[in-house]
C-alpha positions as CSV (number, residue, x, y, z in Angstrom):
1,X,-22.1,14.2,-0.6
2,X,-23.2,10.9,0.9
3,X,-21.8,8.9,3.9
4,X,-20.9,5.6,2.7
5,X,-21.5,2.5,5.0
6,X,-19.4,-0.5,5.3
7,X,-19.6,-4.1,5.0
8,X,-17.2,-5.8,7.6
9,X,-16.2,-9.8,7.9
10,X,-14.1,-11.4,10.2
11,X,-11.7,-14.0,9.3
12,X,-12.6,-17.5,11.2
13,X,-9.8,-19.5,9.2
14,X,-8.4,-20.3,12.7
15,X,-11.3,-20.4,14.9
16,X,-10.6,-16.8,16.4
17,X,-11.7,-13.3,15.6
18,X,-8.1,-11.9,15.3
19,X,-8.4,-10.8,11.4
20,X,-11.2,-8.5,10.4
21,X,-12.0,-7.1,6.7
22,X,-14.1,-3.5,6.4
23,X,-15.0,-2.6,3.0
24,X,-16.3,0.6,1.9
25,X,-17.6,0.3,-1.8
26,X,-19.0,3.3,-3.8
27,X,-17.1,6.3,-2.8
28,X,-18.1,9.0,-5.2
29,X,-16.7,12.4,-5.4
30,X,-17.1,14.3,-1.8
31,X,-18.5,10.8,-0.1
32,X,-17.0,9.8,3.3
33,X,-17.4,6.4,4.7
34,X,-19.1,5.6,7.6
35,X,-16.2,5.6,10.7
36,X,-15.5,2.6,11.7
37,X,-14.6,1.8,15.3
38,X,-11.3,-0.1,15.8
39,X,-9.0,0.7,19.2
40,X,-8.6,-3.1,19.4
41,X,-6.7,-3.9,16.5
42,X,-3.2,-2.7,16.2
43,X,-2.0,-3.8,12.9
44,X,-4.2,-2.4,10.1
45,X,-3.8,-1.3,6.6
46,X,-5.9,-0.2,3.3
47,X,-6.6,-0.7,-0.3
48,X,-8.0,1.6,-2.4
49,X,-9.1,0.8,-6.0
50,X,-11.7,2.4,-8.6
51,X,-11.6,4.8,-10.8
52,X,-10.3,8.2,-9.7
53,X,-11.6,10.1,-12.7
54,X,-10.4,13.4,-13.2
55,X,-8.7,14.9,-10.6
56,X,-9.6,12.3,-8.0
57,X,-7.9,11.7,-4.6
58,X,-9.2,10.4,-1.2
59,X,-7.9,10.9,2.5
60,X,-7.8,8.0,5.0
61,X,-8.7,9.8,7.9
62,X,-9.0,9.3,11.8
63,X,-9.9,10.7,15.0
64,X,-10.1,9.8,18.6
65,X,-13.4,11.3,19.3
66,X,-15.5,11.0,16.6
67,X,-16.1,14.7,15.6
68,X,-12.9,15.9,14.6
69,X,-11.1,14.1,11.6
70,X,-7.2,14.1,10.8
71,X,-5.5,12.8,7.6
72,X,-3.2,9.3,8.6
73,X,0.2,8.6,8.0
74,X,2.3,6.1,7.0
75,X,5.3,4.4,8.6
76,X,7.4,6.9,6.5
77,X,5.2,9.9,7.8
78,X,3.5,10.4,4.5
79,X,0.1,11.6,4.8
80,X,-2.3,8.9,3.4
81,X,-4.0,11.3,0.1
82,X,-3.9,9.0,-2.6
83,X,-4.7,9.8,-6.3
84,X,-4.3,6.6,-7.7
85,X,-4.6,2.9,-6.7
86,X,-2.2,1.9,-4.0
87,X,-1.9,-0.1,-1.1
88,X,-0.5,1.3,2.8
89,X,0.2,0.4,5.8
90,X,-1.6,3.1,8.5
91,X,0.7,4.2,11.4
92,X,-1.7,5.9,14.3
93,X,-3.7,3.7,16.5
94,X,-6.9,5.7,16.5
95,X,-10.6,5.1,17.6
96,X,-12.4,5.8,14.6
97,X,-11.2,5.6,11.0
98,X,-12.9,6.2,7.4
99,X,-12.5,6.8,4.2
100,X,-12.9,10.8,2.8
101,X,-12.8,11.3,-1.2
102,X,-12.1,14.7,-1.3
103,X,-12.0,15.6,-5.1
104,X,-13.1,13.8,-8.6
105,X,-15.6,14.1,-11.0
106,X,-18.5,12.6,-12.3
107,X,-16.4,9.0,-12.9
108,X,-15.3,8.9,-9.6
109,X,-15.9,5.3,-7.9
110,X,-13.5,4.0,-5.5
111,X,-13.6,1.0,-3.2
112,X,-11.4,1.3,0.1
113,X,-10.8,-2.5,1.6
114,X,-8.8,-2.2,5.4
115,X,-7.6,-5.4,6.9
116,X,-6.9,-4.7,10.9
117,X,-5.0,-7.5,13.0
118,X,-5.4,-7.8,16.8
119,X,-2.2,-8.3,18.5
């Protein structure tokens, strides 16, 4: 089990900071990403694409302190466990988010993308 770090680019296009892109790239089965730090933005959502191999799914998870991780929802209340490609929309505002992959095999390599808009 590894901690995965992220790559993270804002979006200039306007000459402001409002857009920024976080990437987490080489999940493998049992990886986490590193948390990423966010109470600023209030619009934010994910991508998650890869392979999933056998079994695979992964957890979008927060926190507001850091230590103790909680699965995200959606709008609709759905917890965000994904076990194949998709794209959502993330409902809490929390301090910390990251990606968990929480089962897979040997093929499993996903790549979570999150977008986060400041208000």
């Amino acid at each position: 089990m590894a901690i995965r770090t992220f790559t993270e680019t804002r979006d200039t296009t306007f000459g402001n900071n409002l857009v920024m892109y976080t990437t987490w790239s080489g999940l493998l089965n049992g990886d986490s990403g590193t948390p990423y730090s966010m109470p600023g933005f209030a619009d934010r959502a994910f991508q998650i694409t890869g392979v999933f191999g056998v079994g695979g799914s992964i957890s979008i998870e927060g926190s507001l302190n850091g230590t103790s991780y909680i699965v995200l929802t959606d709008p609709q209340g759905n917890a965000l466990t994904k076990t194949a490609a998709a794209i959502e929309q993330i409902s809490e505002i929390v301090k910390f988010i990251r990606p968990n992959v929480t089962a897979g095999d040997g093929t499993t390599n996903l790549t979570v993308s999150l977008i986060a808009r400041k208000p």
